[in-house]
C-alpha positions in Angstrom: 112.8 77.8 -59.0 109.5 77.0 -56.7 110.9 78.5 -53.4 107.1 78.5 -52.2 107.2 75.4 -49.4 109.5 74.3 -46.9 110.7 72.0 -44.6 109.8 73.6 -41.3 110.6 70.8 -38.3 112.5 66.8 -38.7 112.0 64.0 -36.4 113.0 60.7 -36.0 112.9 57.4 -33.9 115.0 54.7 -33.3 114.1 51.1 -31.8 115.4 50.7 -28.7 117.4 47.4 -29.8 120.7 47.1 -31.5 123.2 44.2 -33.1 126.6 44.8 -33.4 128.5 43.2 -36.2 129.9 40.9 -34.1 126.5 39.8 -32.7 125.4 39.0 -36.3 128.7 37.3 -37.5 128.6 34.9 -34.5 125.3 34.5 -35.5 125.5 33.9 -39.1 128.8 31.5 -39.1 126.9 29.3 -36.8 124.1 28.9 -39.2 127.3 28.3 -41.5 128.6 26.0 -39.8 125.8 23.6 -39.4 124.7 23.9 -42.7 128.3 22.9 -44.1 128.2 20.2 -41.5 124.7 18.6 -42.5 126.2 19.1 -46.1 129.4 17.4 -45.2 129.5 14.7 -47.4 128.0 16.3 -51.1 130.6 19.3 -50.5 133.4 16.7 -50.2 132.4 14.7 -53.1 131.9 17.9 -55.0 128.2 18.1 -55.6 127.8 21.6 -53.6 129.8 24.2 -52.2 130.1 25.2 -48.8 128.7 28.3 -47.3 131.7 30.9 -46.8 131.5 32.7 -43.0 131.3 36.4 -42.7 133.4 38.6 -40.8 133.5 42.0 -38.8 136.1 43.1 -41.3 134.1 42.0 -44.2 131.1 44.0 -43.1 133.5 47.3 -42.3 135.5 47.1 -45.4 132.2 46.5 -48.0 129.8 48.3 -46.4 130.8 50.8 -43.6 128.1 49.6 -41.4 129.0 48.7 -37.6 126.1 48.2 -35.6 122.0 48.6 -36.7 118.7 49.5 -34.9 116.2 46.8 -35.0 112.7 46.3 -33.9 113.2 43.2 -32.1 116.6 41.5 -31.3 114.4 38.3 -30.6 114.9 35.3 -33.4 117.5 37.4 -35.6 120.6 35.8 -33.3 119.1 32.2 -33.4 120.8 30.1 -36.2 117.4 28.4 -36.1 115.4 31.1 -36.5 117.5 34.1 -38.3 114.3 36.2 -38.5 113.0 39.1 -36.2 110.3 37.6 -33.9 107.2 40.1 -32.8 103.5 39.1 -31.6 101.1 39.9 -34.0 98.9 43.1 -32.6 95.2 43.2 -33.1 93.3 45.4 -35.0 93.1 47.8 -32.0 96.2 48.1 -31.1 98.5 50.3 -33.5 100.7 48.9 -35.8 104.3 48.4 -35.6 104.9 50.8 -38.8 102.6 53.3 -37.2 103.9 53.0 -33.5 107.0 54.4 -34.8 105.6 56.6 -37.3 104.0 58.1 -34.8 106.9 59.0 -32.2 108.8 60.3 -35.5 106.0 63.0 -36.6 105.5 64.1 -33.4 109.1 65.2 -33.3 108.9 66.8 -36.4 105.7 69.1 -35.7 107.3 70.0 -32.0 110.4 70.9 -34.0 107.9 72.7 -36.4 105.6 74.2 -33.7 102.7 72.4 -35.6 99.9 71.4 -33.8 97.2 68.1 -35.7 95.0 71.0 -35.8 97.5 73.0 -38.5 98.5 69.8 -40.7 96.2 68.8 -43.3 97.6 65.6 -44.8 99.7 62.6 -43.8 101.9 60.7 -46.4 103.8 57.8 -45.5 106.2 56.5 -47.7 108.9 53.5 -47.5 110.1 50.6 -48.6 108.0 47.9 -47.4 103.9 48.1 -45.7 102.9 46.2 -42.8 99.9 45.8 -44.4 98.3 47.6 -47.6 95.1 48.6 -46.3 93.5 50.4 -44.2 96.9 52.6 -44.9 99.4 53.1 -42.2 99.0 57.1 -43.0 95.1 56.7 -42.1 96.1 54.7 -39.0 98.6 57.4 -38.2 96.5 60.0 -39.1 94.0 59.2 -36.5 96.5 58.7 -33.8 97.5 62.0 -34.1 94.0 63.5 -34.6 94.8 65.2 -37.8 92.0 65.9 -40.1 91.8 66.0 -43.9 93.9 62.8 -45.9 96.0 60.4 -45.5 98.1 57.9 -48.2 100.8 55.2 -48.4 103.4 55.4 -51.0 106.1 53.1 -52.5 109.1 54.1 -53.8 111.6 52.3 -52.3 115.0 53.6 -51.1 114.0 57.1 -52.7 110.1 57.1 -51.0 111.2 59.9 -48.6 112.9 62.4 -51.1 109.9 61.3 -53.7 106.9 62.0 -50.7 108.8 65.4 -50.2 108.0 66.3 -54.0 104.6 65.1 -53.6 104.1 67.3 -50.3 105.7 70.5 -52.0 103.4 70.0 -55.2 100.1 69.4 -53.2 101.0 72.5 -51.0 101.9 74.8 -54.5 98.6 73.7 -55.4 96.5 74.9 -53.1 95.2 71.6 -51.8 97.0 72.0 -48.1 98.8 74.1 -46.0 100.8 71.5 -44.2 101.8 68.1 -44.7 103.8 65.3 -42.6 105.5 63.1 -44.4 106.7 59.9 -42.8 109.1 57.2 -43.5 108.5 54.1 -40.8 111.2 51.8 -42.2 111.7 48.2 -40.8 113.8 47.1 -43.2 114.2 44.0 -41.2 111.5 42.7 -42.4 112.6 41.5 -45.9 116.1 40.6 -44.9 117.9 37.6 -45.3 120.1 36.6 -42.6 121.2 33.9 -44.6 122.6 35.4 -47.3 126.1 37.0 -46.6 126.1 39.0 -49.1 123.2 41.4 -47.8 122.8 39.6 -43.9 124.5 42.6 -42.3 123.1 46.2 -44.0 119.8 46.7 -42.9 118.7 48.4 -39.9 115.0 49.5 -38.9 114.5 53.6 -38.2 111.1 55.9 -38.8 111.9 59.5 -40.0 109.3 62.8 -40.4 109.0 65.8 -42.0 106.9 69.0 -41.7 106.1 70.2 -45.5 104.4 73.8 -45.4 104.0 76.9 -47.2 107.6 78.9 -47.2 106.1 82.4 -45.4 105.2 80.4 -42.3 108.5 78.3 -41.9 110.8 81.0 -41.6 109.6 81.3 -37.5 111.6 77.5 -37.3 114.7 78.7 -39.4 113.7 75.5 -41.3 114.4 74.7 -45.1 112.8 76.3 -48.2 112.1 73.7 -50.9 114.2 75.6 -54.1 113.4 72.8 -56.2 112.4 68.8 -56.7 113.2 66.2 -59.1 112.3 62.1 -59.6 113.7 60.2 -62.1 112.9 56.5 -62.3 114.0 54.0 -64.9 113.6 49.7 -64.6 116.1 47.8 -62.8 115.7 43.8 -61.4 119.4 44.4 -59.7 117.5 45.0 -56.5 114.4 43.2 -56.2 111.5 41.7 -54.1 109.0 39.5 -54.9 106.8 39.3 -52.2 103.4 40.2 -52.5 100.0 38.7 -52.4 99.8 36.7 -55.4 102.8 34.1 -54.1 99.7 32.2 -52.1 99.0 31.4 -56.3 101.8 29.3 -56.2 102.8 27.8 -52.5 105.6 25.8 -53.6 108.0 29.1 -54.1 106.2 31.4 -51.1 109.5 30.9 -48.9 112.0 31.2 -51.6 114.9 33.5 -51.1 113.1 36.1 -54.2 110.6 36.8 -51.5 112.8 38.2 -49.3 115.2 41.3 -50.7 117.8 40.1 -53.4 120.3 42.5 -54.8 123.5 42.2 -57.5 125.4 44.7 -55.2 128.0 45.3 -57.7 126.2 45.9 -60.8 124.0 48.3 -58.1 127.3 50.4 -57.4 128.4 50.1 -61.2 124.6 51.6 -62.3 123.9 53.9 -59.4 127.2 56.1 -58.8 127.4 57.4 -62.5 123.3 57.8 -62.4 123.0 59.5 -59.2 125.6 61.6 -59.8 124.5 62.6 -63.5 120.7 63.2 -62.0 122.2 65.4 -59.3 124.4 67.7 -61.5 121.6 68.1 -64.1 119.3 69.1 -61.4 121.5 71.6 -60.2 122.3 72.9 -64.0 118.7 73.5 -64.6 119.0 75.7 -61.6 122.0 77.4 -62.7 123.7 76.2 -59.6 127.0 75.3 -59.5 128.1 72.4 -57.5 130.5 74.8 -55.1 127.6 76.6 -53.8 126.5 73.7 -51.8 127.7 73.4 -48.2 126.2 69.8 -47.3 124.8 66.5 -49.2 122.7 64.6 -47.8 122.9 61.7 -49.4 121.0 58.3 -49.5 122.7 55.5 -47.0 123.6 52.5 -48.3 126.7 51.8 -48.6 130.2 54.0 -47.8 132.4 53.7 -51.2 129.0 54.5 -53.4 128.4 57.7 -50.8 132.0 58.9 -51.5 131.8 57.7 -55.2 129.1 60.6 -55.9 130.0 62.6 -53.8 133.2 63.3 -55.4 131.3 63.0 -58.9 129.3 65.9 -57.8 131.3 68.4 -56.1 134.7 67.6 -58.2 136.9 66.6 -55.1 136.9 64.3 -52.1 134.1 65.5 -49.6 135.3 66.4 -45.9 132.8 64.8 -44.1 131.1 67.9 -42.7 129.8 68.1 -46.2 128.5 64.4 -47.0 128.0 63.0 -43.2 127.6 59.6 -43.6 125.4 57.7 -40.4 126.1 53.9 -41.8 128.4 53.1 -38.9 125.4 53.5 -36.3 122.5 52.9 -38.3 123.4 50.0 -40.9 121.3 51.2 -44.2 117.5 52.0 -43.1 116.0 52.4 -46.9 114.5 56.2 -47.6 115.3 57.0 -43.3 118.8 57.1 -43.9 119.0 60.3 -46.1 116.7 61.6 -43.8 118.6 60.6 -40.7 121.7 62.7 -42.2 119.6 65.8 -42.8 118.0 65.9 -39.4 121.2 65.5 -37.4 123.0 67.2 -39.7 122.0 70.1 -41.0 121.7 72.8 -37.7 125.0 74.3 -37.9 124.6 76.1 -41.4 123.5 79.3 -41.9 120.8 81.3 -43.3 121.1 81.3 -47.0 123.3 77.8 -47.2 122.5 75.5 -50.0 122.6 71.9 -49.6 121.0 69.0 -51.5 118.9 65.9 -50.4 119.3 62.7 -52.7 117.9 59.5 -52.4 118.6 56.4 -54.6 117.6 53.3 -54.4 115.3 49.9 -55.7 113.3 50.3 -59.1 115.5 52.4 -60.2 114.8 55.3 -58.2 116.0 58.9 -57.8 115.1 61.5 -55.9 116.6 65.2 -55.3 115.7 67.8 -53.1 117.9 71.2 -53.3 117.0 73.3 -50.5 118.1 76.4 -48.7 118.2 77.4 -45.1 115.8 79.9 -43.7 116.6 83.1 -41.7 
């Protein structure tokens, strides 16, 4: 067991801008129904099938997701547009990703007590990058006047649990004292609104952490770090293509590949019995048995998976004091949404309680944090 770094202080930001499910239904069935209508005559005569509506229940039922935080409300509610709308900023203004980056950390380190002076690196890490350079750590980093580095990092749904490692290992090292780790996730950004298979889970949130040396977190009854673990293994079920070389070919650069595509069932059929597996090796290793943990905070994505491991791991249904689930409010927001449970979730346990973070998500990734609650 490590038990040398801790998570000393959490904080998180939320746009100011929601959609309900019924907002984006009404939205999505219009787009339906003119599309079905301008395709009236090949769908009659067989050549194509029309596009099926959504529905509040649908939504509910597959995903447990009522409402979602977005950065902008603007264009996603136009069946002409179905695509967030935000001005571009210049180059000295800060970025969207960093904006919120920024009101996330600074939560963290007052819940920390951690001043820029006392933090030595920033590490973002998320799904998707406004931009891939200069990195949105740097930008942040200077924001905040911390000194020292700063680096972006990709790893998906799992980036938070896998910049957590990365933060603990540095720190073990000897190469910093402290480290913010943040998670600015506009998942909006990739989705399609077209698509009703995937137009309703995805919701925009940034989430932060405060990694530091163990001896000096025990002042913010924060978390000690007991152990990490990444796993990673190839997986095209959910997938992106987006990236700079499409300008090589223009004819495919607004294809639907470019935007996030996933095979949501083989996803549940892979991910439950992997997650699970990862999670109860991790806590072998550790000669920890599953009873000894009062909370999961696990990755949010999707309800019935959540449940799924959770009942794989522990042996019997979860109450849900022990695997909180934040899908109804938040819709899925990518590596924020494990993070998300942990920071509201995780004050009324004692010193000495066990609970593990576990992320999962696009690559495949997996990441697992057990931790244990200072005095």
């Amino acid at each position: 067991m490590k038990g040398r770094t801790a998570i000393s202080g959490t904080g998180l930001f939320l746009p100011p801008d929601t959609i309900s499910n019924a907002e984006l239904v009404a939205a999505f069935n219009a787009f339906v129904h003119k599309q079905n209508e301008h395709n009236r005559t090949d769908i009659e005569a067989g050549a194509c099938s029309g596009l099926l509506p959504s529905g509040e229940d649908f939504i509910v039922k597959a995903s447990g997701i009522k409402r979602r935080h977005v950065v902008s409300r603007d264009g996603m509610l136009d069946p002409e547009i179905m695509c967030p709308r935000l001005p571009e900023r210049g180059e000295d203004e800060l970025s969207y990703s960093a904006e919120m980056g920024v009101a996330a950390a600074r939560d963290a380190m007052a819940m920390s007590g951690r001043a820029a002076g006392d933090i030595d690196g920033v590490i973002v890490s998320a799904s998707t990058m406004e931009r891939p350079y200069p990195q949105i750590a740097i930008e942040i980093q200077q924001a905040l006047g911390i000194r020292g580095f700063g680096f972006d990092m990709l790893a998906a749904c799992s980036s938070a649990t896998f910049a957590i490692q990365t933060a603990s290992a540095m720190i073990e090292a000897g190469q910093a004292q402290a480290i913010l780790c943040i998670n600015p996730e506009i998942c909006t950004s990739h989705l399609n609104l077209r698509d009703r298979e995937t137009h309703f889970i995805f919701g925009d949130a940034a989430t932060a952490c405060v990694v530091e040396a163990a001896k000096g977190a025990g002042r913010t009854k924060g978390w000690e770090i007991v152990d990490t673990r990444m796993k990673s293994q190839f997986s095209s079920n959910i997938r992106n293509n987006f990236g700079p070389l499409n300008r090589f070919h223009p004819q495919t650069m607004g294809a639907p590949d470019k935007l996030i595509t996933q095979r949501g069932r083989k996803v549940f059929r892979d991910v439950v019995p992997m997650a699970s597996a990862f999670m109860l090796e991790h806590l072998k290793l550790l000669d920890l048995k599953p009873a000894q943990l009062k909370r999961l905070w696990l990755h949010q994505a999707n309800g019935h998976m959540n449940d799924q491991i959770a009942y794989r791991v522990l042996g019997r249904e979860p109450s849900p004091e022990e695997a909180p689930c934040i899908l109804a409010e938040y819709g899925n927001t990518a590596s924020a949404g494990s993070m998300i449970a942990f920071h509201q979730h995780n004050a009324d346990l004692a010193a000495g309680d066990l609970g593990l973070l576990c992320s999962y998500g696009g690559g495949y990734t997996i990441g697992s944090v057990v931790l244990r609650k200072l005095a």
